[in-house]
C-alpha positions as CSV (number, residue, x, y, z in Angstrom):
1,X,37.3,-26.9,-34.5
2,X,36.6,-28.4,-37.7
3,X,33.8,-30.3,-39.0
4,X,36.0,-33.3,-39.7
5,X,37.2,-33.7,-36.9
6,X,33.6,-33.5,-35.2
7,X,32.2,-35.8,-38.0
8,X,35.5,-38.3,-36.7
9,X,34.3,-38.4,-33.2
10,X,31.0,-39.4,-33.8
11,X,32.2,-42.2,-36.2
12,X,33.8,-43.3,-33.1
13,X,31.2,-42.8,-31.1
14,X,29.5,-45.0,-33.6
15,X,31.8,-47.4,-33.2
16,X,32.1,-47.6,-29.7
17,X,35.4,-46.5,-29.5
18,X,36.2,-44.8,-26.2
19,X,40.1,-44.3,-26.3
20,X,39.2,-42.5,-30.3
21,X,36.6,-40.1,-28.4
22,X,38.8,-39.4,-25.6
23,X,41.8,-38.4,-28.1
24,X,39.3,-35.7,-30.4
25,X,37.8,-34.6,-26.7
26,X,41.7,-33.9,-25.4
27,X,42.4,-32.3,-28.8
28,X,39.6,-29.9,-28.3
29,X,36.6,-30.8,-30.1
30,X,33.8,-29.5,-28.1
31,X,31.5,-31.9,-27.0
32,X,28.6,-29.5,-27.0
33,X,29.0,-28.7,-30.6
34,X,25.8,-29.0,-32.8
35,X,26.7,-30.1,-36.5
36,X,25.0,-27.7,-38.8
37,X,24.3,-30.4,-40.8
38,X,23.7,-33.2,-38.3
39,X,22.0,-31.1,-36.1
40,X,22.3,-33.1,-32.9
41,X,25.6,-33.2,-30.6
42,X,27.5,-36.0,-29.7
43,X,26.0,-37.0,-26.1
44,X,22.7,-37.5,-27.8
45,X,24.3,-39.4,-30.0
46,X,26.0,-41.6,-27.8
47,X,22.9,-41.9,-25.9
48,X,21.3,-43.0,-28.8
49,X,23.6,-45.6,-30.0
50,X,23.6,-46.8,-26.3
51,X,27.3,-46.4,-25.8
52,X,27.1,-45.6,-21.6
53,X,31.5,-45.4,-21.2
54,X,31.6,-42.5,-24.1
55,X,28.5,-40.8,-22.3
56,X,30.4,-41.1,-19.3
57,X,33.7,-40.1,-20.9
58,X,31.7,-36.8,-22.8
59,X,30.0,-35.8,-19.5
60,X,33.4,-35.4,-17.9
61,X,34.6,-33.0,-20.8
62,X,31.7,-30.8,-20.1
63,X,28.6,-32.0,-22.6
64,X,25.6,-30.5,-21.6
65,X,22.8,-33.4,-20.9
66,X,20.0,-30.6,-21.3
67,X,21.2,-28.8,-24.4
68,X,18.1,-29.0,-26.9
69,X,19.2,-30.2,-30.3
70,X,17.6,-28.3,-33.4
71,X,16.4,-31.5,-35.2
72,X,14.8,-33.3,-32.5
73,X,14.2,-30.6,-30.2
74,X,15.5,-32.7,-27.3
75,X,18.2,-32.8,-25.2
76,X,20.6,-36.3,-24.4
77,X,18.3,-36.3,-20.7
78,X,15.0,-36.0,-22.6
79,X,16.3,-38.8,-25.5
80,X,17.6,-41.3,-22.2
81,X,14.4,-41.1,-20.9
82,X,12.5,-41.5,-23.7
83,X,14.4,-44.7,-24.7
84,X,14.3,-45.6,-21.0
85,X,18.0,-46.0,-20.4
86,X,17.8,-45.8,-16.8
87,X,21.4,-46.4,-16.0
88,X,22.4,-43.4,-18.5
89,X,20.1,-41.2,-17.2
90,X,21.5,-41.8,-13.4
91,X,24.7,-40.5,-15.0
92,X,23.3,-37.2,-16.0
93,X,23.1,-34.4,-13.0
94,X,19.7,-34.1,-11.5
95,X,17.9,-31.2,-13.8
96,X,16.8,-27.9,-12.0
97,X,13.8,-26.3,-11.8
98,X,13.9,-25.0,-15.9
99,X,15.3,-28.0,-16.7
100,X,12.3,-30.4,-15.6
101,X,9.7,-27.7,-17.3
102,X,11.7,-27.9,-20.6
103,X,11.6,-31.8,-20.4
104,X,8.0,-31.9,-19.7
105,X,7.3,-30.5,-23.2
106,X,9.6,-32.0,-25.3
């Protein structure tokens, strides 16, 4: 996968554009990818620009809600919580055991 088309998804997660994320997702950009210059991965950021449809959409493709990013050193569950986005955080599976002691500290 190519930076470009990883930096194109999240202008369209950006922009709210749904159909645009599902296209680069069915053309194989990985939605767990972390941006070595971003540093953060495209469910955070769709959590953080409150776009609930494209976290919906990434979750189905396989984006992991509890992957830590390297800038923040969160993940999407621990950002959705800390913004108190309820309904986006009733989207994520429940967390295990590891999970919740990771979210505790960060």
């Amino acid at each position: 996968m190519s930076a470009g088309d990883w930096k194109g998804m999240l202008q369209a997660i950006y922009d709210g554009d749904a159909e645009a994320v599902h296209h680069f997702l069915r053309d194989g950009v990985d939605p767990n990818y972390e941006h070595p210059e971003m540093l953060c991965t495209p469910l955070i950021e769709a959590v953080r620009a409150d776009k609930e449809e494209i976290v919906t959409l990434l979750l189905k493709y396989g984006a992991d809600p509890f992957r830590v990013s390297s800038y923040a050193g969160r993940s999407a569950y621990n950002e959705a919580r800390s913004l108190n986005k309820t309904a986006m955080v009733k989207l994520f599976p429940r967390p295990n055991l590891r999970q919740r002691w990771k979210s505790l500290f960060s």
